[in-house]
C-alpha positions as CSV (number, residue, x, y, z in Angstrom):
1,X,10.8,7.6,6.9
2,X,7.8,5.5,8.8
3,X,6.7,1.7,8.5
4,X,10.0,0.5,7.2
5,X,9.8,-3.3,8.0
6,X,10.6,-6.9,7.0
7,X,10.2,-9.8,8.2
8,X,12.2,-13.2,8.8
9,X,11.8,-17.2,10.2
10,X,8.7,-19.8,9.8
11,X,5.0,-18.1,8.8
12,X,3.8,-18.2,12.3
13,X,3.5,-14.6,13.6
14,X,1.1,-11.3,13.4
15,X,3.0,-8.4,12.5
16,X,-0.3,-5.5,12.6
17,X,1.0,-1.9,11.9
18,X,-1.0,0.0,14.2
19,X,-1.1,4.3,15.5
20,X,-0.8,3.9,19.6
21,X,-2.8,6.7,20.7
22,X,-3.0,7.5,24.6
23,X,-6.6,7.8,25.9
24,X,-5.8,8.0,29.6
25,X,-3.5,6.9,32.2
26,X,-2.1,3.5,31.2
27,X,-5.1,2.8,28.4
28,X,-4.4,3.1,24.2
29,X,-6.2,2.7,21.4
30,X,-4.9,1.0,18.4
31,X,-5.6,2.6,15.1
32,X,-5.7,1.6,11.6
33,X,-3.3,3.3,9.2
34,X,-4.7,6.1,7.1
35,X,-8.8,5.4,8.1
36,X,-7.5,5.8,12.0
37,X,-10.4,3.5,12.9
38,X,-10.2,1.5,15.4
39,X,-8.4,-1.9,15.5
40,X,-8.3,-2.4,19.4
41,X,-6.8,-1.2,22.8
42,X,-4.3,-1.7,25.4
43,X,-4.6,-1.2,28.8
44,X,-2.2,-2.3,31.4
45,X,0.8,-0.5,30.8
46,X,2.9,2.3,29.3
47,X,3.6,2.2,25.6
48,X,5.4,4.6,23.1
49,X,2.5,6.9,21.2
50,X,3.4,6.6,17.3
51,X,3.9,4.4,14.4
52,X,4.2,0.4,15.5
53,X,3.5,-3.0,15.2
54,X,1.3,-5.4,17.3
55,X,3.3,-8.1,17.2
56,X,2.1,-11.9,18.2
57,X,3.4,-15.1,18.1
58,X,3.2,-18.6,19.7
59,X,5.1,-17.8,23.5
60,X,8.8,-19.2,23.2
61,X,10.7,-19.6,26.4
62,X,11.6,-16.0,27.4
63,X,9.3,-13.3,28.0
64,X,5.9,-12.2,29.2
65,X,3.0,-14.9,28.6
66,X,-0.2,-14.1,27.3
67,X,-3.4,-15.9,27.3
68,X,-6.7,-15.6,24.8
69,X,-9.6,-15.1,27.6
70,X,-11.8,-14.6,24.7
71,X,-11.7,-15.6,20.8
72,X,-14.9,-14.9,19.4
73,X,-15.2,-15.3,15.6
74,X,-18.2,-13.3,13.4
75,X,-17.5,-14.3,9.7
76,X,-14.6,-12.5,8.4
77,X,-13.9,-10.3,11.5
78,X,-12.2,-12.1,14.6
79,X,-12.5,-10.4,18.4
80,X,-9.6,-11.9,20.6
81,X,-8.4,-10.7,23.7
82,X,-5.0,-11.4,25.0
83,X,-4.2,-11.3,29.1
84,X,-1.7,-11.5,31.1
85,X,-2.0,-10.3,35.3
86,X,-3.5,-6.8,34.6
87,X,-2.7,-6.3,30.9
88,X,-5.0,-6.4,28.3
89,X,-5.3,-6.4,24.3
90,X,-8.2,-6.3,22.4
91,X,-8.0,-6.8,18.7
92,X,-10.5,-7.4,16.0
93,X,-8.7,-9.2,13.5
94,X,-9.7,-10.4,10.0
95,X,-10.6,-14.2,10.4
96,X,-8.1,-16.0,7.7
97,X,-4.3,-16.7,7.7
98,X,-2.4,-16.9,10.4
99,X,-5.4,-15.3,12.6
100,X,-7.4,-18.2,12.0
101,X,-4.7,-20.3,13.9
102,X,-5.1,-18.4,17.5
103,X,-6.0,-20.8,19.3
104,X,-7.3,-20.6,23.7
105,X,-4.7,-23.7,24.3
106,X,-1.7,-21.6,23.1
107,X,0.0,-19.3,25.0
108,X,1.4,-15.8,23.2
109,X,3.5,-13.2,23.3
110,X,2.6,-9.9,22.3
111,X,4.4,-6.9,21.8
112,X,4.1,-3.4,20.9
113,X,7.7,-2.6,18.7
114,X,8.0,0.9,17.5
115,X,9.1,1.5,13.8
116,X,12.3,1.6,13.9
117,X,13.0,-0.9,16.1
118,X,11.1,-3.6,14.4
119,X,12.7,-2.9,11.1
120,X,15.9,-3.7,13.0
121,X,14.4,-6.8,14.6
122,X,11.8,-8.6,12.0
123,X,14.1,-7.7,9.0
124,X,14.1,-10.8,6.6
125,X,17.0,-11.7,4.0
126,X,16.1,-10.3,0.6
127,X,17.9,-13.5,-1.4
128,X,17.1,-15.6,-4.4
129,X,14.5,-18.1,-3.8
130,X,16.3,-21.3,-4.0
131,X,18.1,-20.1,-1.1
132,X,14.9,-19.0,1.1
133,X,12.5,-21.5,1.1
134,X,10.4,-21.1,3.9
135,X,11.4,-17.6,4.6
136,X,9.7,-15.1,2.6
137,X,6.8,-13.4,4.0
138,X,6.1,-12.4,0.0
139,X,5.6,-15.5,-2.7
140,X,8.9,-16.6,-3.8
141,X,8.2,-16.9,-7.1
142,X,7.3,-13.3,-7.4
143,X,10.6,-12.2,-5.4
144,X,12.3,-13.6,-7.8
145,X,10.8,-12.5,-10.7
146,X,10.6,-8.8,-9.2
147,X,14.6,-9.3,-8.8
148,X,15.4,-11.0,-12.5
149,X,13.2,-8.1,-14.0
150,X,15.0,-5.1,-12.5
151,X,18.3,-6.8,-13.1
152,X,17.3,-7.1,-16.6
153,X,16.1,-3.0,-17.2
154,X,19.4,-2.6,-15.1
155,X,22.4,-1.8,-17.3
156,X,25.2,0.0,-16.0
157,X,28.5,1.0,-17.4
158,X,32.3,1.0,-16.3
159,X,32.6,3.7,-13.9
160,X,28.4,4.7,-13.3
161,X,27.6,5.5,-9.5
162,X,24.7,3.0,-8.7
163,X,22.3,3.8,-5.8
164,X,20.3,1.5,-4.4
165,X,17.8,2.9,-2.0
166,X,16.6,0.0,-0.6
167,X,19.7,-2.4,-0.4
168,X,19.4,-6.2,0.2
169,X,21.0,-9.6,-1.0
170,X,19.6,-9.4,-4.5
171,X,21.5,-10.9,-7.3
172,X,21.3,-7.7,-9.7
173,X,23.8,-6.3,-7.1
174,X,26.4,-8.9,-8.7
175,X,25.8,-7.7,-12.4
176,X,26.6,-4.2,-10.9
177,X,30.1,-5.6,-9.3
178,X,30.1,-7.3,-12.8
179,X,29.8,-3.9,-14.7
180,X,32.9,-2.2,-12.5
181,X,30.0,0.9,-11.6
182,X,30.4,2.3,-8.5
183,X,27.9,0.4,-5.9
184,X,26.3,2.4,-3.2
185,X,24.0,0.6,-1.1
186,X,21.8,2.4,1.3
187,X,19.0,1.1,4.3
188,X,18.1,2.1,7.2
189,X,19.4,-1.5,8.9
190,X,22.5,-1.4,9.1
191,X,22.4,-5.2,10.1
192,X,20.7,-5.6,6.5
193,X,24.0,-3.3,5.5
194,X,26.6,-5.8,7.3
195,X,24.6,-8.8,5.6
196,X,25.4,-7.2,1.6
197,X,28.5,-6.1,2.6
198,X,29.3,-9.8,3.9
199,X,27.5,-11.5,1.3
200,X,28.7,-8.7,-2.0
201,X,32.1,-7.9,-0.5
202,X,31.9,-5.2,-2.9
203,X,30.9,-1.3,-3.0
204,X,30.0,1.2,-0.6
205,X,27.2,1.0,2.4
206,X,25.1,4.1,3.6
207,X,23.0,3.7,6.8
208,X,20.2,6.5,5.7
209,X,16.3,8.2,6.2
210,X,14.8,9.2,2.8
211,X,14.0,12.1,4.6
212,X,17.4,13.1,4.6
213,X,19.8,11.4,1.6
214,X,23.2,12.2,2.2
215,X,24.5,12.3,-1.1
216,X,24.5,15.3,-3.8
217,X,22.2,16.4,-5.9
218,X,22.4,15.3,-9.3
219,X,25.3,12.6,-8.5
220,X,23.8,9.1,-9.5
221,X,23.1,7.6,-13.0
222,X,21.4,5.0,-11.6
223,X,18.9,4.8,-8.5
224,X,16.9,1.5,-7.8
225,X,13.8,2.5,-6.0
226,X,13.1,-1.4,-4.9
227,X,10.2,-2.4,-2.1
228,X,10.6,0.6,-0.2
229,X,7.6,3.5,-0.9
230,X,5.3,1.0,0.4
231,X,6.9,1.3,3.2
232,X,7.5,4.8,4.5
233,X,5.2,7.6,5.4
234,X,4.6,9.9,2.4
235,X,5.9,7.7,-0.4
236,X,5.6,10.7,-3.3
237,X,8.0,13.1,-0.9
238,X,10.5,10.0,-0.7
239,X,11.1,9.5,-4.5
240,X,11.0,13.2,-5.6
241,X,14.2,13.4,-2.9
242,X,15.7,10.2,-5.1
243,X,14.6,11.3,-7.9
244,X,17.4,14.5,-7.1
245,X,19.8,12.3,-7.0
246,X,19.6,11.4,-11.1
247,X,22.0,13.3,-13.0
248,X,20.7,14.3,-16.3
249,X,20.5,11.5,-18.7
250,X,20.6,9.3,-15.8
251,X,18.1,6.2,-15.2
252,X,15.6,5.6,-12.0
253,X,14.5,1.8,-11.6
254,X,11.0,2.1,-9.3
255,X,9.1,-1.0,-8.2
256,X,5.3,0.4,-8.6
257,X,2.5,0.0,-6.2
258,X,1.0,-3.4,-6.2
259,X,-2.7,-3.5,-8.4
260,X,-5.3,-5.6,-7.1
261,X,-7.6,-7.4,-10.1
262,X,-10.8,-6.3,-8.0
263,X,-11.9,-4.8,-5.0
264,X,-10.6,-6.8,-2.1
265,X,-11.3,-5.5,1.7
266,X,-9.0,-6.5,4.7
267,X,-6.5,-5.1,6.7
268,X,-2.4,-6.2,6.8
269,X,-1.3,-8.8,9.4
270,X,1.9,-9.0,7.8
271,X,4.3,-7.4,6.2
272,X,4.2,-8.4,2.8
273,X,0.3,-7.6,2.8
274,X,1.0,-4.2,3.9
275,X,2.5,-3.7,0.2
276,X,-0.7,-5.1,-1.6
277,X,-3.0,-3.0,1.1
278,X,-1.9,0.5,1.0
279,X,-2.5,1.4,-2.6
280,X,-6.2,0.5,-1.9
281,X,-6.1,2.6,1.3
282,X,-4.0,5.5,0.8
283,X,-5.0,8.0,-2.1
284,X,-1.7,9.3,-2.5
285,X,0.3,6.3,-3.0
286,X,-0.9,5.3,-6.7
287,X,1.0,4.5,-10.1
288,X,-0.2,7.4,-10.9
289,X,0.8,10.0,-8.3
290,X,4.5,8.1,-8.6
291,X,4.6,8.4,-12.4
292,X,3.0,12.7,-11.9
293,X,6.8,13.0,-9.7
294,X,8.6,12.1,-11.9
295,X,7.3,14.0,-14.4
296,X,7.0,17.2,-12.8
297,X,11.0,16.1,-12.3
298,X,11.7,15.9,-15.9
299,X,11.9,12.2,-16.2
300,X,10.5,10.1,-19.3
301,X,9.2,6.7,-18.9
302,X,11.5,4.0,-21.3
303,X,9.9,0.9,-20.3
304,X,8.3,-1.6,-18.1
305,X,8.2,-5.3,-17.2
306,X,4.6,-6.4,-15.5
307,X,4.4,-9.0,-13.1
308,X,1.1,-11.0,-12.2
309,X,0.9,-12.8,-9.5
310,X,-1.7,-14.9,-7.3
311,X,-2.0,-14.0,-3.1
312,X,-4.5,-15.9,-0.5
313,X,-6.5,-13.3,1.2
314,X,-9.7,-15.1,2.2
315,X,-9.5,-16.7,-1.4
316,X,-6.7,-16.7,-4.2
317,X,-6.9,-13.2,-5.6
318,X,-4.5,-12.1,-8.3
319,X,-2.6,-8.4,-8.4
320,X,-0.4,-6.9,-10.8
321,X,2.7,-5.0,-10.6
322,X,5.3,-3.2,-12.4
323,X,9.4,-2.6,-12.8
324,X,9.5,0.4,-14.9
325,X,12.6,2.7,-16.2
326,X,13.0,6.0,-16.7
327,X,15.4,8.5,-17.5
328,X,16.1,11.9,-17.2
């Protein structure tokens, strides 16, 4: 499982998901996801080839300072180079958000995180909204929303075995511990695992890689599939393994890809964008390659709640998305 990642604290920083390919001794380019173009370079150093993010953000006290020796804005694009002694990063950015902002009085810092070990640092709380104010990298309105509609598709019984793939502090979790069903939360964070156990103080807690489920076959009557395709590397391979989990006349709860309401180019500088970017950039993550696995895996579709919702990109643009329900 790739690309895993939240995000936590005040709107200030750039969280880029890049490719770090080596082009010679202590020079990289940074590629885009999927087109592999280029986004920029790094020279300087040693880095980790792979899956990363660029990550920048107004300097704080510790750690390596950067300057912007040049900042050079061309309508929606943005070249900015950060330096510090002999390292360099070049990055041509799209000039809106939090971009926008750099600014040649600031100082930065600037780090290459693999994967993995940004999920683990940049992980935000998934909690109601009246409780997160400020912290949501995603509209809170819509996180709620996304979180009242599953709960309300999400019915288990006395005694069910409820997986949830993607497990956070989200208040369908209680109407499980409600039910009496057997909870079973699984991430990959298993600081986001300590958080719902602390917070639920109820069920069991699986620190896993959808690449490799632990649990049997055929096992589950529920599985909640909830913001996590977006995030890993082949999205259709990652719910047909889930989707084993279903016993027959058991239910799968999937969050579908984000729909934009017209074309809209630019590339993710944060994490909740890289949800509402990749169906427009990678082929096989679509509604309906999602919809063709579970097919092919005998599932029928029961029903679906839409959300619409309104995102500044370089203007308010508006997306749709989905909660549906299946069964088996």
């Amino acid at each position: 499982m790739k690309l895993v990642a939240l995000r936590r604290g005040k709107k200030r920083a750039l969280h880029i998901p890049v490719e770090v390919e080596r082009l010679g001794e202590r020079e990289y380019a940074l590629l885009k996801l999927y087109s592999g173009e280029r986004l920029g370079s790094y020279t300087g150093g040693e880095l980790r080839e792979g899956s990363a993010y660029v990550v920048v953000m107004p300097r704080v006290e510790r750690g390596r300072e950067y300057r912007i020796s040049k900042l050079n804005p061309q309508g929606e694009k943005l070249e900015v180079v950060f330096s510090s002694g002999q390292e360099r990063f070049t990055l041509e950015l799209d000039n809106r958000g939090r971009a926008a902002k750099l600014s040649e009085k600031l100082r930065y810092s600037l780090r290459i995180v693999p994967w993995k070990r940004f999920y683990e640092l940049f992980e935000r709380r998934s909690i109601p909204a009246e409780e997160s104010r400020g912290r949501r990298s995603e509209p809170d309105t819509l996180a709620m929303r996304r979180i009242k509609a599953i709960e309300e598709v999400l019915t288990p019984k006395q005694g069910e075995l409820v997986f949830d793939a993607a497990g956070g502090i989200k208040s369908y979790l209680q109407k499980v511990r409600r039910s009496n069903a057997v909870l079973v939360c699984g991430n990959l964070s298993t600081t986001i695992l300590r958080r719902v156990r602390d917070w639920l103080g109820y069920g069991s807690f699986l620190a896993y890689d959808v690449e490799r489920i632990p649990l049997c076959s055929g096992s589950c009557d529920w599985v909640v599939v909830d913001a996590l395709l977006e995030y890993v590397e082949n999205a259709d391979e990652a719910l047909r393994n889930l989707a084993m989990l279903v016993r027959r006349g058991g239910r799968l709860i999937l969050l579908e890809p984000i729909e934009s309401m017209r074309e809209v180019s630019f590339y993710p500088q944060d994490l909740w964008e890289l949800a509402i970017w990749r169906p427009s950039a990678d082929e096989g993550f679509s509604r309906e390659v999602l919809h063709g696995v579970l097919s092919s895996a005998g599932f029928e579709r029961l029903r679906e709640v839409r959300l619409e919702f309104g995102y500044r990109i370089y203007g308010e643009e508006r997306f749709t998305q989905r909660v549906a329900l299946y069964r088996r």
